[in-house]
C-alpha positions as CSV (number, residue, x, y, z in Angstrom):
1,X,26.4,-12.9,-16.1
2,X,23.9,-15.3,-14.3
3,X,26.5,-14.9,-10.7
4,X,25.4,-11.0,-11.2
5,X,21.6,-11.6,-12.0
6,X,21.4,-14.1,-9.0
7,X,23.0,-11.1,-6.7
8,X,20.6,-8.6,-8.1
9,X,17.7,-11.3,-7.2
10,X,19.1,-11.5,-3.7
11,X,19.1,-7.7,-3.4
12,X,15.7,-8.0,-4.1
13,X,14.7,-10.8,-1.4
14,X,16.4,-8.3,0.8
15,X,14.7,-5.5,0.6
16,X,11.3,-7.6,0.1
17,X,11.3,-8.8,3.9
18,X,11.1,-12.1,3.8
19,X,9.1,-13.7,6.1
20,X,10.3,-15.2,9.2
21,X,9.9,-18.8,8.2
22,X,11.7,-18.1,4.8
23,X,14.7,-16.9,7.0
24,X,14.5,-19.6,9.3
25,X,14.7,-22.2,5.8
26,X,17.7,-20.4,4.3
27,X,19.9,-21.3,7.9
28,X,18.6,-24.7,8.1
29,X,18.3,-25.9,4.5
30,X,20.8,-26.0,1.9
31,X,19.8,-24.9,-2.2
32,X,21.3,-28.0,-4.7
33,X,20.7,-25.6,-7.4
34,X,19.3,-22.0,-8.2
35,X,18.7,-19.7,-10.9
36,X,17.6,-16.3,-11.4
37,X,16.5,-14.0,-14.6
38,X,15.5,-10.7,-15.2
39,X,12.5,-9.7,-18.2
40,X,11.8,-6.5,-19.5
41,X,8.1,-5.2,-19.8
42,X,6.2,-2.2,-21.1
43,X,4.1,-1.1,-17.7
44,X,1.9,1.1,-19.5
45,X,0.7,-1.5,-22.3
46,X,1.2,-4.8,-20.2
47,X,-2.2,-5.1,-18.9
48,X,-3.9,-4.3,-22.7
49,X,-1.1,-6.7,-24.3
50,X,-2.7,-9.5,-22.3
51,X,-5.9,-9.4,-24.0
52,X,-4.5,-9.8,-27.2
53,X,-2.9,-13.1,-28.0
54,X,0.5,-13.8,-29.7
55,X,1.9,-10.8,-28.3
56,X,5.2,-11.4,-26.6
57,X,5.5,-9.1,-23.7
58,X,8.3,-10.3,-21.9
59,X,11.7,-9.4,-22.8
60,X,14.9,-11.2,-21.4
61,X,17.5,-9.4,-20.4
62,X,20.9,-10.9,-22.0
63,X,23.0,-8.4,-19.7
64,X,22.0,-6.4,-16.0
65,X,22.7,-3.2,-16.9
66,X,25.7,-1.2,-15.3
67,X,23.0,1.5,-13.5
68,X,19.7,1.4,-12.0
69,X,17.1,1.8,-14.6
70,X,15.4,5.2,-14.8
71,X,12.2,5.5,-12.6
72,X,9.0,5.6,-14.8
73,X,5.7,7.2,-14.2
74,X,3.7,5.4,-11.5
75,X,0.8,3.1,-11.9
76,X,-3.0,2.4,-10.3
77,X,-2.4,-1.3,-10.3
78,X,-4.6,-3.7,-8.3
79,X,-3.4,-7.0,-6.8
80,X,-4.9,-8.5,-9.2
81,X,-3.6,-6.9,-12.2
82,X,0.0,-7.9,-10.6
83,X,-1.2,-11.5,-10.3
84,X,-2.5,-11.2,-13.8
85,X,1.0,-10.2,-14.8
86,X,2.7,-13.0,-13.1
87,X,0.1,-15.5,-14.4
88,X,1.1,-14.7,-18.2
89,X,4.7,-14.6,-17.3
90,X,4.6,-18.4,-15.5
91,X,2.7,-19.2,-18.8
92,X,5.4,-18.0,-21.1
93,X,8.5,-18.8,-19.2
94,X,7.5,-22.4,-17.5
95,X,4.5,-23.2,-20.0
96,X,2.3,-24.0,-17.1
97,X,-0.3,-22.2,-14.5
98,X,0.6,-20.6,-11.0
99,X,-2.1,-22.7,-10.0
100,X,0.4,-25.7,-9.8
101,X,1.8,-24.0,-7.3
102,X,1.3,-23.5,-3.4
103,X,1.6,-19.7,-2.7
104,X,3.1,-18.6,0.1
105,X,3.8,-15.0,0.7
106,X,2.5,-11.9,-1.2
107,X,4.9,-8.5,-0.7
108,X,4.6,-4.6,-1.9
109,X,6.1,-1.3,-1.7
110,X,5.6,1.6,-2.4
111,X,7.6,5.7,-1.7
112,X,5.3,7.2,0.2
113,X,4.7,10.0,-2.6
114,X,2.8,7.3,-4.3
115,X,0.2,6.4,-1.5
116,X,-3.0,7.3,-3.6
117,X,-1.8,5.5,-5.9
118,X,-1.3,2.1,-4.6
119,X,0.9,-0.9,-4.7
120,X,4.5,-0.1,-7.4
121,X,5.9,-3.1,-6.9
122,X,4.9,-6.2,-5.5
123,X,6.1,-10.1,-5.4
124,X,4.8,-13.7,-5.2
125,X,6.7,-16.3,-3.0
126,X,5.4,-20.1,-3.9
127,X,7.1,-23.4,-4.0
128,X,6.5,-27.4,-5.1
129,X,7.6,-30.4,-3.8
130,X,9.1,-32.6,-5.7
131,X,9.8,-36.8,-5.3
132,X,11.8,-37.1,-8.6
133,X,14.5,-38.1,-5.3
134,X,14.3,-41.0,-2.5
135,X,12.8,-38.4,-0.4
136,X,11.3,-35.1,-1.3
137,X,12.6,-31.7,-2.3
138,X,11.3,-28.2,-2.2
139,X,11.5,-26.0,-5.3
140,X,10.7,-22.6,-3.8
141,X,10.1,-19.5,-6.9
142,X,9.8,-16.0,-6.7
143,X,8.4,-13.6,-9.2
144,X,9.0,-9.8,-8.7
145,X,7.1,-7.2,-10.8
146,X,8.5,-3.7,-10.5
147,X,6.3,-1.7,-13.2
148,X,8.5,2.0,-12.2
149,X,11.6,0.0,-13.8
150,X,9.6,-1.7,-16.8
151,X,11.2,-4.4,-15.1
152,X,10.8,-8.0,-14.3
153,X,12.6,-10.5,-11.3
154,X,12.5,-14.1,-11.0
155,X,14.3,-16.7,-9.2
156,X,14.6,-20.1,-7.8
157,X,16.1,-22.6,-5.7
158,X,16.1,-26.2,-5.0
159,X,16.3,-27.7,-1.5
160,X,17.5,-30.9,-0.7
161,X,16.8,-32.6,1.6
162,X,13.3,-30.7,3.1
163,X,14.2,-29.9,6.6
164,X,11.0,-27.4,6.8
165,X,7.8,-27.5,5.8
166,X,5.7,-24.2,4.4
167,X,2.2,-23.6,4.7
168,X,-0.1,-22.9,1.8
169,X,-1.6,-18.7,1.6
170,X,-5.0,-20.2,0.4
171,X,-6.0,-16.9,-2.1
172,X,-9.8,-17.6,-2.2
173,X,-9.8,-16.9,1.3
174,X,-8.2,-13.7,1.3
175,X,-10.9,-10.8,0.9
176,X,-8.9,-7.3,1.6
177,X,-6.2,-7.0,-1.6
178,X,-3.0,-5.5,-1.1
179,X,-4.4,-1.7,-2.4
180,X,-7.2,-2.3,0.5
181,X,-5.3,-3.2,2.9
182,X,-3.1,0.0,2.0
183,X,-6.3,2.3,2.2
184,X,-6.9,0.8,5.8
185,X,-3.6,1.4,7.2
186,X,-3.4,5.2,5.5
187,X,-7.0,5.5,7.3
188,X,-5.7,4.1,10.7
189,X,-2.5,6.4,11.7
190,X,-0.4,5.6,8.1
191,X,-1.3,8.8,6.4
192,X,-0.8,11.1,10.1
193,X,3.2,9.4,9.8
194,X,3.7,9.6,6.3
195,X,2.8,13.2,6.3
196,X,4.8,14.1,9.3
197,X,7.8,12.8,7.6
198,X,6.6,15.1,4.5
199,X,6.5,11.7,2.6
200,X,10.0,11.0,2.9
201,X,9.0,7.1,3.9
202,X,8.6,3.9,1.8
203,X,5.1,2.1,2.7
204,X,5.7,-2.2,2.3
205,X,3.2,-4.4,3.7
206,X,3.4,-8.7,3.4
207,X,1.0,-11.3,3.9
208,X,2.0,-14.8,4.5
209,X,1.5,-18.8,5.3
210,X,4.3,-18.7,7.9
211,X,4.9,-15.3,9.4
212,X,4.1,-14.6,12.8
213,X,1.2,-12.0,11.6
214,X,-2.3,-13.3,11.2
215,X,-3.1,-10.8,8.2
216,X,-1.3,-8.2,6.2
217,X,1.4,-6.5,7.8
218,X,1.6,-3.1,6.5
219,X,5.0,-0.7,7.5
220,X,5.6,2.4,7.3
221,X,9.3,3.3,7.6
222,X,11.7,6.4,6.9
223,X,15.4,7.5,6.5
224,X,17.2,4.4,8.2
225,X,14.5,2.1,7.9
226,X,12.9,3.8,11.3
227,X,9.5,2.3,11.9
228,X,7.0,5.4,11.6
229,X,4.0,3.3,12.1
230,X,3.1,0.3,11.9
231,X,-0.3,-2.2,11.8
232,X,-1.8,-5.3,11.3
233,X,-4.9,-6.0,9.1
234,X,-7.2,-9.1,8.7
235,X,-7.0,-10.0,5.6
236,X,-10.5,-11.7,5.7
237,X,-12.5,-8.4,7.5
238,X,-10.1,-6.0,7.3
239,X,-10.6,-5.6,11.1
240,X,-7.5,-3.8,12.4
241,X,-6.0,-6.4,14.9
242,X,-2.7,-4.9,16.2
């Protein structure tokens, strides 16, 4: 059951484009140990369930199911409201705060049908190092939110011995969210594609410590992952750069 939770997980990394140091680390480094879960949630009472206390919002999964999980209604979720999702979960799963840990890469996506609405699904990449060993060790963990799917991803892995070092995505200095950075990209040539492919597109857009893009990349791409358009946004101005 866990081999077919880690392969859904890996799916997932897939399809969440991984940034170009993250590729570079899974060649050159090798995972002692991993792990990998998947939680249920309630997307449309989530974000009010937090407020409350004692509630328990997060449901584990003792099987993946046999099919994909019927899509939901969409959501008006912020950044923020994802992070605030992924906050609780840290809390309830680990019993300790993200802020222990260095963030490194923030992902979404979204079908172009949903472009008013913002972000559907979005991730967190962060990692710890660890000297519990004569030298140190890298814990990297993801956390994948996918609200469509009342759904919940996360999963880990241990490397042994560090071979290369990540950079910290320092959050206080990151002033356009993920939805903004959306809104700039539909403003600057993203809405002329999407509409010219009559939405048949999926919009995903990263920002990261170690990619080779200063700022949020946002993408717009259609049937065969054909680039439609395609820009780069400062995350601190939201000056388009490229």
């Amino acid at each position: 059951m866990r081999k077919r939770r880690i392969r859904c997980l890996l799916f997932l990394v897939s399809i969440a484009g991984l940034s170009c140091g993250s590729l570079f680390t899974m060649k050159e480094e090798q995972a002692i140990s991993s792990d990998a879960a998947t939680y249920t949630i309630d997307a449309q009472t989530i974000l009010q369930s937090l407020d409350q206390t004692n509630i328990d919002v997060f449901k584990l999964e003792m099987a993946t199911p046999e099919s994909t999980p019927e899509r939901l209604p969409s959501v008006r979720w912020s950044q923020t409201d994802y992070y605030r999702v992924a906050q609780a979960f840290h809390e309830f799963v680990w019993q300790e705060s993200l802020d222990k840990w260095k963030l490194n890469l923030i992902f979404f996506r979204l079908d172009c049908t949903d472009a008013a609405l913002g972000p559907q699904m979005m991730s967190f990449d962060m990692f710890r190092m660890d000297k519990t060993r004569e030298g140190d060790s890298r814990i990297d963990r993801s956390i994948y939110i996918w609200p469509q799917q009342n759904q919940l991803h996360w999963s880990e892995a241990e490397y042994y011995p560090v071979r290369f070092r990540k950079s910290v995505l320092d959050l206080t200095k990151v002033e356009i969210m993920a939805e903004e950075a959306l809104r700039i990209a539909e403003e600057h040539g993203g809405r002329n594609a999407r509409l010219a492919s009559n939405n048949t597109c999926v919009i995903s857009g990263h920002l990261g410590a170690d990619t080779r893009y200063n700022g949020w990349l946002v993408s717009y791409r259609g049937e065969g992952s054909i680039t439609l358009f395609e820009v780069v946004i400062d995350e601190r101005t939201g000056e388009v750069v490229r």
